[in-house]
N, C-alpha and C positions, 0 to 999 in steps of 0.2 A: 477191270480187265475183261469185263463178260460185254461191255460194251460195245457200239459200235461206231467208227471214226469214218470222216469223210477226208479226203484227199483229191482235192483241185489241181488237176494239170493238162495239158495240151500236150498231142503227138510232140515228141521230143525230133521225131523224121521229117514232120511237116517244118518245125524250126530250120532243123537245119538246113532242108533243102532252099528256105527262101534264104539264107545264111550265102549258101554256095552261090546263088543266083541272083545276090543285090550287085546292080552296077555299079554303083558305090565302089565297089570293093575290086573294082577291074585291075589290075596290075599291082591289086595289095596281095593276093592272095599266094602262096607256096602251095603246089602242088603235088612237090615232090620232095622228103628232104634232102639235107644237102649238109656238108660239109662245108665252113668258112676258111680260108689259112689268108695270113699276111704275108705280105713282100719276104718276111723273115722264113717263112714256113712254119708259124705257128698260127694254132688252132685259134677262133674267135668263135664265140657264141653269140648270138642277140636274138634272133626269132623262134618261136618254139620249135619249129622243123629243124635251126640248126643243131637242135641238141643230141646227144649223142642214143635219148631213149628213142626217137621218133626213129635214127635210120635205124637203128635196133630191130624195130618192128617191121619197116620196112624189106628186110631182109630176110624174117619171116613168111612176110606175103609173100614174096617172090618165089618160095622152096616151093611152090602149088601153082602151075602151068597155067588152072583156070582162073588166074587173078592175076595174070602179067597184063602190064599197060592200067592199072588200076591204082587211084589216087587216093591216098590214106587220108582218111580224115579223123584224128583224133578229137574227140566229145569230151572237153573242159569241164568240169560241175564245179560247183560250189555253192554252201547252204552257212546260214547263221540265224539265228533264231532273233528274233528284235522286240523291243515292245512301241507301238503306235504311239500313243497316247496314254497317260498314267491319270491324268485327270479325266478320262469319261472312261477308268476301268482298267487299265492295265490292260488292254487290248494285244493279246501276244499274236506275233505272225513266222510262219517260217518258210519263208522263201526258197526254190530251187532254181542257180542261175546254171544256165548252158550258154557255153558258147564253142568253136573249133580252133583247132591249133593254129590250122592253116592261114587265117588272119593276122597279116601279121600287125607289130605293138604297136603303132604308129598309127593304125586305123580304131586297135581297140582304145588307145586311150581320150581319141576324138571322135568316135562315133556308136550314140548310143544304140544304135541296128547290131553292132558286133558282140551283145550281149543281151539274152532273150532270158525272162523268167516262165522257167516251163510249169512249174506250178506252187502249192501249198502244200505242204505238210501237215499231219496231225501231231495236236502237240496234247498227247494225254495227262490228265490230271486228278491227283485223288487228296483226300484230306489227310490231315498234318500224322495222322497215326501211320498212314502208309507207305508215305511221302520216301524215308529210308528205306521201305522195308526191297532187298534183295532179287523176288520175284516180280517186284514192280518196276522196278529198273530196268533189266531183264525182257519182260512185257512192251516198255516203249523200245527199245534196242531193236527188239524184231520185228514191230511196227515200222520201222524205220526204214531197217534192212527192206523189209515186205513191200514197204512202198514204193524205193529206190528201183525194184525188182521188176516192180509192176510196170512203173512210169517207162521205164528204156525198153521194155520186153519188143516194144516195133523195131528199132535199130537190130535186133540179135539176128535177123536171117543176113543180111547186110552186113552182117561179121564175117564170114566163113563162106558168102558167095557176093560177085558186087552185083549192083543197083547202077540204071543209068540216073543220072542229076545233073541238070541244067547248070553251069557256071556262069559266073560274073561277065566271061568274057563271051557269052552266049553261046559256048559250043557247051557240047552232050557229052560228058568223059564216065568212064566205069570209076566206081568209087568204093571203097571198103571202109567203114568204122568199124570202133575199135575205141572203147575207153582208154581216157587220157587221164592224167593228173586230176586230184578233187584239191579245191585250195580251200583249206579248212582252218581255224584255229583248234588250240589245242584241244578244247573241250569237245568239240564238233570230232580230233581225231578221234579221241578216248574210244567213241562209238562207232564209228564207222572203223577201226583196225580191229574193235571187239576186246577189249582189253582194259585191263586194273586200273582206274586214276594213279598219276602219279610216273607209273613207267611211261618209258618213249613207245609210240608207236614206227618208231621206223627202226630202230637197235632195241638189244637183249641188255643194255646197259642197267645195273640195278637202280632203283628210284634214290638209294641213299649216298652215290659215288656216281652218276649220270654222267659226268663231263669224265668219267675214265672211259667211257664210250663201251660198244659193245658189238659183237657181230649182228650184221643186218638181219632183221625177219624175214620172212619168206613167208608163201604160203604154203609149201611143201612142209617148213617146220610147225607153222602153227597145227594143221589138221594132225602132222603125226600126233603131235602134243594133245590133240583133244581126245584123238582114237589109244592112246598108248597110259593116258594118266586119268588118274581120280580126279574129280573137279576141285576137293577141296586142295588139294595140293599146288596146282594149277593157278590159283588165286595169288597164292602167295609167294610160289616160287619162280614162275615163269611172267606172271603176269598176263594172262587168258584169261578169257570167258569161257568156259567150257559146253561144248554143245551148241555155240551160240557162233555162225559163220559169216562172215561178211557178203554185201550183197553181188559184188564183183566176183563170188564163187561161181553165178549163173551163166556168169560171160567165158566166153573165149581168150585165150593169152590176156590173164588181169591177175595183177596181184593188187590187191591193197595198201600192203604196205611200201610198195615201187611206187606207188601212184600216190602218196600223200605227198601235199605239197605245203612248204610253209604259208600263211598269213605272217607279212610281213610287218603290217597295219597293226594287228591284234596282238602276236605274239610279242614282238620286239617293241615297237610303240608305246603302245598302250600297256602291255603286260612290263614285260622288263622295266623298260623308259621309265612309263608314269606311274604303273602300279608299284614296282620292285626297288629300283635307285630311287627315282624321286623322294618316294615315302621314306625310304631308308634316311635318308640326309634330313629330313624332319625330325624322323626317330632319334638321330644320331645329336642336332641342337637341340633338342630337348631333355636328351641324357645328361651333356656336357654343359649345358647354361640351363639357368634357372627360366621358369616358366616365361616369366616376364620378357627377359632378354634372348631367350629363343623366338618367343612372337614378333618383337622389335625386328630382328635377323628374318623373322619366315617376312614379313612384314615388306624389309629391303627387299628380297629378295622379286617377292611379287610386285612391287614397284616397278622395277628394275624389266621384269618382266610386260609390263604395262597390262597387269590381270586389275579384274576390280574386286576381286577377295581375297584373301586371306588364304587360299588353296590353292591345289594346283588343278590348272584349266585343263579338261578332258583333250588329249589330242587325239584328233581322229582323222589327219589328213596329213599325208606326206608332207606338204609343202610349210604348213603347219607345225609339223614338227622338226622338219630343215631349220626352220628361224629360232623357233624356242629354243632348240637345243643350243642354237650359237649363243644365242644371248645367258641364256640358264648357268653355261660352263663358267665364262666369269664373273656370273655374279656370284654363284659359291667361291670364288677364290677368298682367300684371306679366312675365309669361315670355316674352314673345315680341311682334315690333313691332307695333305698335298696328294695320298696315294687316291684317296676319293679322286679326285680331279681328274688322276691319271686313266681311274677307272671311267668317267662320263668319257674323256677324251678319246681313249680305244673303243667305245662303246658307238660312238660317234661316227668315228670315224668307219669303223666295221660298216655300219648303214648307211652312209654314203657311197662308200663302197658297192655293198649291193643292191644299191638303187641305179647304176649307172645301167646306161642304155644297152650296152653290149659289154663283154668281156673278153680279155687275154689272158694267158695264163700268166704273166704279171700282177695282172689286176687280182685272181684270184690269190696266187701269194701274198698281196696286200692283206687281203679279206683275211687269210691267214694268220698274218702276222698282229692283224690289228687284234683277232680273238685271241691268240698266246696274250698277249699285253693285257686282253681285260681279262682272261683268266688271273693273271699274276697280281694286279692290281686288288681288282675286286675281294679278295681276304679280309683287305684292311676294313670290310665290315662286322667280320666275324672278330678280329684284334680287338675292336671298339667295344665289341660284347651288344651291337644294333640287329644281328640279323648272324643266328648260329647255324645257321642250314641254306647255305649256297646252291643247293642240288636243285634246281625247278627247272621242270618243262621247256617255259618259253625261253628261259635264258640255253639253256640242254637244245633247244633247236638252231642256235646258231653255228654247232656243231657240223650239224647236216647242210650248212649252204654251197661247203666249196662243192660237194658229190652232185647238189642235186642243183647248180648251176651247170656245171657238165651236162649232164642227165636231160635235164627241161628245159636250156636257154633260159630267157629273161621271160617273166611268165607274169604277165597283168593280173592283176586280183578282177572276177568276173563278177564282182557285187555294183 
């Protein structure tokens, strides 16, 4: 900790103004948000402006004379730690992606100008005796916070007064930023809400009953909480870090925890998907059949799947996981109790769901409805005596989709 860390990055201002100014992007770009309705007079969401935080903010700028005729431009972030290469060393990197609201999804998911890497990360490291210890934790946290702090500090006068910036369509408009959504997986929240492994960062829901939900954070209630309590108490019953603030405290109009935004990829994918059911339904034929004929079973299974092992294939891409997942559901059929199946099938369904291009408030009742189903389903793992603790994170964040589909529109992962 007495160390000292380097941190690689580029004006986050110079990005975005070439952002604002690729011609590329002439007639993709939202300038203002906007409200969608259908023939029916209901609400539609698809672009990040149509969402309901962006006119939110909007309406903010406006209460200040010197910012009328001024186009918001909300600053997307998103960070995941990776490793390069394990065979020349386990080379760890931690990436910091920017990109703007105002882009809309149709550009970001076909062109790679709509997403800039503003810099690296330090990623501290100490040996195996201090690796748990408390204050080291702690130490990289506000490394973090500090860095985050540092890198945006050019965008902050361009908060609270605008800036002229060249657009797409080559006129010269006033502009205002203003932090938007950070799209994080869970691990990445833990740190940036400043908060206990295990609780949610976006609800007060307790870690051992999460899906009974809980009143949303704020940052008004966190600081009272640090200023008003002892830290040891803090730990355990609120779920804070105490003393220790997020780095969006620097900024104007930012909450933290309004601005996290799921990783659909990590949390639900990979986390729930591959890491939580999948494994579970291994667990589950290995309890119920003997070693042998659960292998035979995982065996069909990944045939079925057309993998070339014995495990299950890392998914790491929507499209990717679209197929597996069809094909995966019946091939456990026949193997395993029908409320399983029910459970992959709501589970499924729910992420197809929220992978659609835009939404209606139908669609969101779907999304709804398919989460009651895999709530109700999902038990019959705990029945089996395979998995006694349903309460996790990533599955506890599909909870927060229908709010923050509202909230964000349909919001591309910026990695």
């Amino acid at each position: 900790m007495d160390g000292s860390y380097e941190v690689c990055y580029r004006d986050p201002q110079d990005i975005i103004h070439n952002m604002l100014a690729n011609p590329d992007f002439d007639g993709e770009i939202d300038y203002m948000p906007y409200q969608d309705f259908n023939v029916d007079g209901h609400q539609e969401w698809k672009d990040f402006m149509s969402g309901d935080w962006a006119y939110k903010q909007a309406n903010i700028i406006a209460k200040d004379p010197m910012m009328h005729g001024s186009v918001f431009v909300p600053v997307i972030l998103g960070s995941d730690k990776m490793t390069v290469s394990v065979a020349t060393g386990q080379t760890d990197y931690y990436p910091l992606y920017a990109s703007i609201g105002n882009v809309r999804n149709n550009v970001q998911q076909a062109h790679h100008n709509a997403v800039a890497v503003v810099g690296f990360l330090a990623i501290p490291k100490t040996d195996q005796q201090h690796i748990s210890d408390p204050a080291f934790w702690k130490f990289r946290w506000q490394l973090f916070h500090s860095s985050l702090s540092k890198i945006l500090e050019t965008l902050k006068p361009a908060m609270s007064r605008p800036e002229v910036a060249r657009c797409a369509d080559k006129h010269y408009r006033h502009v205002i930023y203003g932090l938007g959504p950070y799209i994080a997986d869970y691990e990445e929240q833990v740190v940036l809400a400043c908060i206990v492994k295990d609780w949610c960062a976006k609800c007060l829901a307790y870690p051992n009953c999460l899906d009974e939900g809980g009143s949303k954070r704020c940052r008004d209630h966190a600081e009272l909480l640090i200023k008003e309590l002892a830290l040891s108490s803090l730990w355990d019953k609120y779920g804070i870090v105490g003393k220790l603030v997020p780095f969006t405290n620097d900024f104007p109009c930012t909450d933290i925890h309004e601005l996290l935004a799921p990783d659909l990829l990590h949390q639900l994918i990979k986390g729930t998907f591959k890491d939580h059911l999948v494994a579970w339904v291994q667990q589950y034929l290995e309890k119920m059949h003997s070693k042998t004929e659960a292998a035979k079973i995982v065996t069909l299974i990944v045939g079925l799947l057309q993998w070339h092992h014995a495990q299950v294939y890392p998914i790491f891409h929507k499209d990717e996981a679209s197929n597996n997942g069809q094909v995966y559901l019946p091939a456990i059929k026949g193997h395993v109790p029908q409320d399983i199946v029910c459970t992959f099938c709501a589970f499924l369904e729910f992420c197809y769901i929220a992978w659609h291009d835009y939404h209606t408030e139908e669609s969101l009742m779907q999304l709804q409805d398919a989460l009651s189903r895999f709530h109700k389903y999902c038990v019959i793992f705990q029945t089996v005596g395979v998995h006694l603790h349903l309460s996790l994170p990533c599955q506890h964040s599909m909870v927060h989709y229908f709010a923050l589909t509202r909230c964000q529109g349909i919001l591309e992962k910026v990695e």
